[in-house]
N, C-alpha and C positions, 0 to 999 in steps of 0.2 A: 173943570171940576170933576172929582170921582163921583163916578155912580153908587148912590147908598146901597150897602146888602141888606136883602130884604129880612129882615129876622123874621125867624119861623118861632110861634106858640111852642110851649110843651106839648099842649092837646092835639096842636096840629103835626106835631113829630110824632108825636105816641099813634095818631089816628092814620099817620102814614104807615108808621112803622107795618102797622094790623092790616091793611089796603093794597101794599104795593106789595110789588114782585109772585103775583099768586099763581105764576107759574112755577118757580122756584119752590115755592110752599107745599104746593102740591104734589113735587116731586119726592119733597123731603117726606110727607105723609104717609106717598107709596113708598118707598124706600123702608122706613121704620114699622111698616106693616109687614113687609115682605120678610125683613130682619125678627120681628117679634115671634111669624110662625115658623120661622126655619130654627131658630131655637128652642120653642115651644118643647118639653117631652113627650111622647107620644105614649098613649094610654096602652100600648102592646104593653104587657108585664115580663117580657123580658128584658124590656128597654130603662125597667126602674130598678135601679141597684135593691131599693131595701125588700122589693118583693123578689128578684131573683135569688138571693142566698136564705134560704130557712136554716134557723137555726132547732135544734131539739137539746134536750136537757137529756144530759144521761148524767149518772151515778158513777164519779168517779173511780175506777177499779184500777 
């Protein structure tokens, strides 16, 4: 006779889901921090487009 599969809850999927692998999780964490400030802009103002070009108002001649 076949051995029954154990059916797993939703609760107990979803509570896995949240639980397991927290090495992998935690790599993805650092990963997406490291990723967030390497794109971050940097507050130098010549690194911001709309503060390095001034524009002034002249009178067209």
């Amino acid at each position: 006779m076949k051995a029954e599969k154990e059916r797993k809850g939703f609760w107990r999927f979803a509570l896995g889901f949240v639980t397991d692998n927290w090495g992998l999780k935690l790599l993805a964490f650092i990963l997406a921090v490291m990723i967030y400030y390497a794109m971050k802009p940097a507050d130098d103002p010549a690194t911001v487009p709309s503060e390095r070009i001034k524009f002034e108002k002249v009178d067209g001649d």
